[in-house]
C-alpha positions in Angstrom: 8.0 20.0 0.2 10.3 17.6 -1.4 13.9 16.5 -1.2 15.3 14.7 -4.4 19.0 13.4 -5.6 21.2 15.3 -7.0 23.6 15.7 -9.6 27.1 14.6 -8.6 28.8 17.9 -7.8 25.9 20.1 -8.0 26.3 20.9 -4.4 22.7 22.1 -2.5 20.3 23.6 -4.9 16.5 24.8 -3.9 13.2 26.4 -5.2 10.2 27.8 -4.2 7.0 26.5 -6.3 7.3 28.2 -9.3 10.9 29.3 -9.6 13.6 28.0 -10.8 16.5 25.5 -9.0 19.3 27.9 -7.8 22.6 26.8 -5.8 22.2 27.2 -2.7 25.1 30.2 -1.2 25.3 31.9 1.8 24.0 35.2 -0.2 20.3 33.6 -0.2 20.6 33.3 3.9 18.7 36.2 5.6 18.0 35.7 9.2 15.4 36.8 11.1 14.0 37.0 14.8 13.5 33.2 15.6 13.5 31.8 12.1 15.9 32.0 9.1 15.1 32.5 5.6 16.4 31.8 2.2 15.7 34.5 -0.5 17.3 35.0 -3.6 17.5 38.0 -6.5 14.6 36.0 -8.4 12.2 36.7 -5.7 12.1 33.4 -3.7 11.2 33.6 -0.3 10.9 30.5 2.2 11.0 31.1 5.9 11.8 28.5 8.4 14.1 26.7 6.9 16.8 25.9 9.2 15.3 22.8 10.5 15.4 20.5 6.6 18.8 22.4 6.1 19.9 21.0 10.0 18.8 17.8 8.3 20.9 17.8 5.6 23.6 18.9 7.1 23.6 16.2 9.9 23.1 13.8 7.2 26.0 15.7 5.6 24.3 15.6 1.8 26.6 16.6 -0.4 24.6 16.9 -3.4 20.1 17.4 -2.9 17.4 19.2 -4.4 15.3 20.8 -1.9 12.0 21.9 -3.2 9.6 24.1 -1.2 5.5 24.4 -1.9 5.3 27.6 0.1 6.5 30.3 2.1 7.7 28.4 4.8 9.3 24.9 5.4 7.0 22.8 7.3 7.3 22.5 11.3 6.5 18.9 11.7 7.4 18.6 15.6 9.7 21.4 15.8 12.8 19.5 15.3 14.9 18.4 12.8 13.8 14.4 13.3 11.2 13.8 10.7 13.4 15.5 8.0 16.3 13.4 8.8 13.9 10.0 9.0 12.6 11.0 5.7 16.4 11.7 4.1 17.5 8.4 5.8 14.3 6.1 4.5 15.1 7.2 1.0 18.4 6.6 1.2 22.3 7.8 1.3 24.2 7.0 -2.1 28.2 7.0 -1.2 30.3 6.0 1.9 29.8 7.3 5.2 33.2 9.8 5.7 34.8 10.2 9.2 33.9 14.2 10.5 36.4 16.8 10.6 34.0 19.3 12.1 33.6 19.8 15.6 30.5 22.3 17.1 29.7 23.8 20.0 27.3 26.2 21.7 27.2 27.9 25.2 23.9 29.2 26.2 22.1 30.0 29.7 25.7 28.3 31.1 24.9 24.8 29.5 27.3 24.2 27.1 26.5 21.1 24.5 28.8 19.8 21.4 28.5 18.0 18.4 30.0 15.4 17.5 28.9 13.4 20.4 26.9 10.9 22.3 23.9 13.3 22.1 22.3 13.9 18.6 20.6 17.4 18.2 18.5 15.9 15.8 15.5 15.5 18.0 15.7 18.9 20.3 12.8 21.2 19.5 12.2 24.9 19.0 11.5 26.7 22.3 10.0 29.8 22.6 8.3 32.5 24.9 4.8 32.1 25.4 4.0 35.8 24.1 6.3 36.0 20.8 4.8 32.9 20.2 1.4 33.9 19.7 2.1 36.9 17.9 4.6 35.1 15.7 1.5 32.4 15.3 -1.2 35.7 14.4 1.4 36.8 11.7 0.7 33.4 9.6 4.3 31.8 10.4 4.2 28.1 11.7 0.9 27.0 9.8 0.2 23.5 11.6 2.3 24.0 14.5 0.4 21.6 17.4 0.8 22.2 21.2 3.5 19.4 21.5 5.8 20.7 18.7 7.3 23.7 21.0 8.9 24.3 24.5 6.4 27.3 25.6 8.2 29.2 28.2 6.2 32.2 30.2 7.3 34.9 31.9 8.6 32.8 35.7 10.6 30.7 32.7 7.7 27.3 33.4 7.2 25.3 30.1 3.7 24.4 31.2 2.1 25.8 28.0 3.8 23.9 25.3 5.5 20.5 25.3 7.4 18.5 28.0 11.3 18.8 27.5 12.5 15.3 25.4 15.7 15.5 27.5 18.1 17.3 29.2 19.1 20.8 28.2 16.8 20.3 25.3 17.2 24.1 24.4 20.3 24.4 24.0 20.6 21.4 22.2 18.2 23.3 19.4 20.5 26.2 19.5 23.1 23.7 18.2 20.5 22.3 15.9 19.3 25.6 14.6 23.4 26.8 14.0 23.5 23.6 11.6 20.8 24.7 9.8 22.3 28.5 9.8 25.4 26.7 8.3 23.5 25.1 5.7 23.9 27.4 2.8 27.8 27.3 3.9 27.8 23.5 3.7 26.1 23.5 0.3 29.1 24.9 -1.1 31.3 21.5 0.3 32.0 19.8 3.6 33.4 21.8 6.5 36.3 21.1 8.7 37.1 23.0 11.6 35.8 23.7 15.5 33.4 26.0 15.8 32.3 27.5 19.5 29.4 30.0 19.6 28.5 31.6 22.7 24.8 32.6 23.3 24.2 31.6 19.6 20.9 33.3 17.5 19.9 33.4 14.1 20.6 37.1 13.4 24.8 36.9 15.5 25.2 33.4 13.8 26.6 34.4 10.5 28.8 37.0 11.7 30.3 34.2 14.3 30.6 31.6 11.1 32.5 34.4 9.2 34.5 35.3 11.5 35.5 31.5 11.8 35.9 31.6 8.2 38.1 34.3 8.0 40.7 33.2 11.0 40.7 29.6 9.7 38.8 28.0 12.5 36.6 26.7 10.2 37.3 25.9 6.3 36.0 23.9 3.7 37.6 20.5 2.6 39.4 19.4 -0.7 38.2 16.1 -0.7 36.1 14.0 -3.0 33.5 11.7 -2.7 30.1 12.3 -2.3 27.1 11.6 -0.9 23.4 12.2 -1.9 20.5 11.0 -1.8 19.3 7.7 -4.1 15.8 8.3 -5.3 13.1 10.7 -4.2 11.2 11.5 -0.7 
């Protein structure tokens, strides 16, 4: 997979191998049962992409290029940290901009917001030890490695997968993976706004971001500079 600048103004464009570039719109977002996916009319398909789109947004790109090989956007560790590492070794072109966007999340009574003194960056997927291996016999999270998951079992222990990074680490990734679900909204310009979602999921997020949308809770901004990348990762 490979990020790359992009035009001033072009906004967030992808592909999959063999297609071509396509802004990126919230029409292309199709959510699924732990995992979003990007499609579009053309027949582009990539699954698990919310984690590079997280990345992008926390970086808050306005302009990139995001090329995928396959069907599905790399794991890596389960976070969004190696995609933001990546984004931030290559390099930001433009001035960082104060935020006008405030998010939240409320899940299993911990409750975690963004901005703050916590990044989400580095909060990793969790998941039940039994959807996990079916998801994993299906073909989905080629290279996925013991220590890139929270692996809950039925008494809720985590003794199968990874030891938590830090406190409340999965509902910090619910906040990470609702940045990602707002990806294809941010490709279309910065956000402003406070957004709370309570018990947040790929498949109830758009319909919470929409309805923030619509009531003016969350909009896009007028301004104008922008930032992108400044040469290839």
């Amino acid at each position: 997979m490979t990020l790359r600048p992009g035009s001033p103004g072009q906004g967030w464009r992808w592909a999959q191998a063999g297609s071509p570039l396509q802004r990126l719109c919230p029409e292309h977002w199709a959510p699924l049962p732990h995992r979003s996916t990007l499609q579009s009319p053309s027949g582009a398909r990539v699954q698990v992409c919310e984690h590079v789109l997280a990345a992008c947004f926390l970086q808050d790109l306005d302009d990139v290029d995001i090329l995928f090989e396959g069907g599905e956007a790399p794991i890596l560790d389960g976070s969004a940290g190696p995609y933001l590492r990546a984004i931030r070794h290559a390099g930001i072109a433009g001035e960082p901009r104060p935020h006008g966007l405030r998010l939240s999340i409320t899940w299993q009574r911990h409750t975690v917001s963004w901005p703050g003194d916590t990044q989400p960056e580095r909060a990793r997927t969790f998941i039940d030890l039994s959807d996990g291996a079916q998801l994993l016999s299906s073909g989905l999270f080629r290279g996925a490695r013991p220590d890139c998951a929270l692996v809950f079992d039925s008494t809720g222990s985590s003794r199968y997968g990874a030891r938590p990074r830090f406190p409340k680490e999965p509902a910090w990734h619910k906040l990470l993976d609702l940045m990602g679900d707002l990806g294809p909204y941010r490709a279309q310009g910065r956000l402003e706004g406070d957004l709370h979602v309570k018990n947040p999921a790929h498949q109830s997020n758009g319909v919470s971001i929409q309805s923030a949308l619509a009531d003016g809770r969350l909009r896009w901004q007028r301004d104008a500079k922008a930032s992108t990348l400044t040469h290839r990762s």
